[in-house]
C-alpha positions as CSV (number, residue, x, y, z in Angstrom):
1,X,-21.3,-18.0,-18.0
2,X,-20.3,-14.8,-16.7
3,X,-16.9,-13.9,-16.2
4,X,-15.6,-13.3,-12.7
5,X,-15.8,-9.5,-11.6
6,X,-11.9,-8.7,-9.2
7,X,-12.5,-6.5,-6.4
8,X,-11.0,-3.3,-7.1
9,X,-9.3,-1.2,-4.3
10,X,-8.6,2.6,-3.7
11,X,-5.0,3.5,-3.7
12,X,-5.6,5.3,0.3
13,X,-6.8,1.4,1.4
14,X,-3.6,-0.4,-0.6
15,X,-1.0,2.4,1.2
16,X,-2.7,2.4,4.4
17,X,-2.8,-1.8,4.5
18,X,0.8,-2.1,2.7
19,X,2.1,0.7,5.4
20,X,0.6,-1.5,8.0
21,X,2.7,-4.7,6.5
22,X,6.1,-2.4,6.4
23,X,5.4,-1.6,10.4
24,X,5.8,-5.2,11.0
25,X,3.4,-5.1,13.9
26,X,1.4,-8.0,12.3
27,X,2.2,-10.9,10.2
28,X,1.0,-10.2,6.4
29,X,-1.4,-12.9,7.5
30,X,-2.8,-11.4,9.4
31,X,-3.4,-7.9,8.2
32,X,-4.8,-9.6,4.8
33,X,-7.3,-11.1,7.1
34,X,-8.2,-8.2,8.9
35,X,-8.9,-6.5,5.5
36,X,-10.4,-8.8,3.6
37,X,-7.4,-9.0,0.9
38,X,-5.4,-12.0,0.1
39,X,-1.7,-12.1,2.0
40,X,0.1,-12.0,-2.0
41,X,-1.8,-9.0,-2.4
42,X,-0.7,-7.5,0.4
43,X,2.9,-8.3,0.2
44,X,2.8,-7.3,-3.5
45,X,1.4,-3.6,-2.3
46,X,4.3,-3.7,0.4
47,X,7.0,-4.3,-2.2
48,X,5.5,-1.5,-4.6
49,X,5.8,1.1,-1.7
50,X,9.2,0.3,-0.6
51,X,10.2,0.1,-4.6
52,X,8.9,3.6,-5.2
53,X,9.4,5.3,-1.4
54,X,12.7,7.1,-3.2
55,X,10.6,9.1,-5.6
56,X,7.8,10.4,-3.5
57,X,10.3,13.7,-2.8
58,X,11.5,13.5,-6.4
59,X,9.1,16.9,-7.1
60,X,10.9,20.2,-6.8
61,X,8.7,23.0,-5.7
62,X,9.2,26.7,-4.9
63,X,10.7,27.9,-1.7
64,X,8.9,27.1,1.5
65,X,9.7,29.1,4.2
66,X,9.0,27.3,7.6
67,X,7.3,29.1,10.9
């Protein structure tokens, strides 16, 4: 017997589907549904955003002038 392949997903499709959860617009449901991915997988995408939202302007650059 063969072992069971798991779908893999690109991190674009788990932000866009686990931004799509934090908006609140649908249930979590609902969006797994609509995507073809279980509802703990989407909720556990969710959480991993909101736990790492604080470092995603961690990176110092150089000056940016604006205009």
């Amino acid at each position: 017997m063969g072992e069971a392949k798991r779908k893999t997903y690109a991190a674009a499709f788990k932000a866009k589907v686990a931004l799509e959860a934090i908006r609140g617009v649908k249930t979590v449901n609902e969006i797994g549904q609509e995507h073809g991915v279980h509802p703990v997988q989407v909720g556990q995408w969710k959480k991993e955003i909101l736990e790492h939202a604080g470092t995603l302007f961690e990176t110092k650059r150089g000056r940016e002038t604006c205009g």
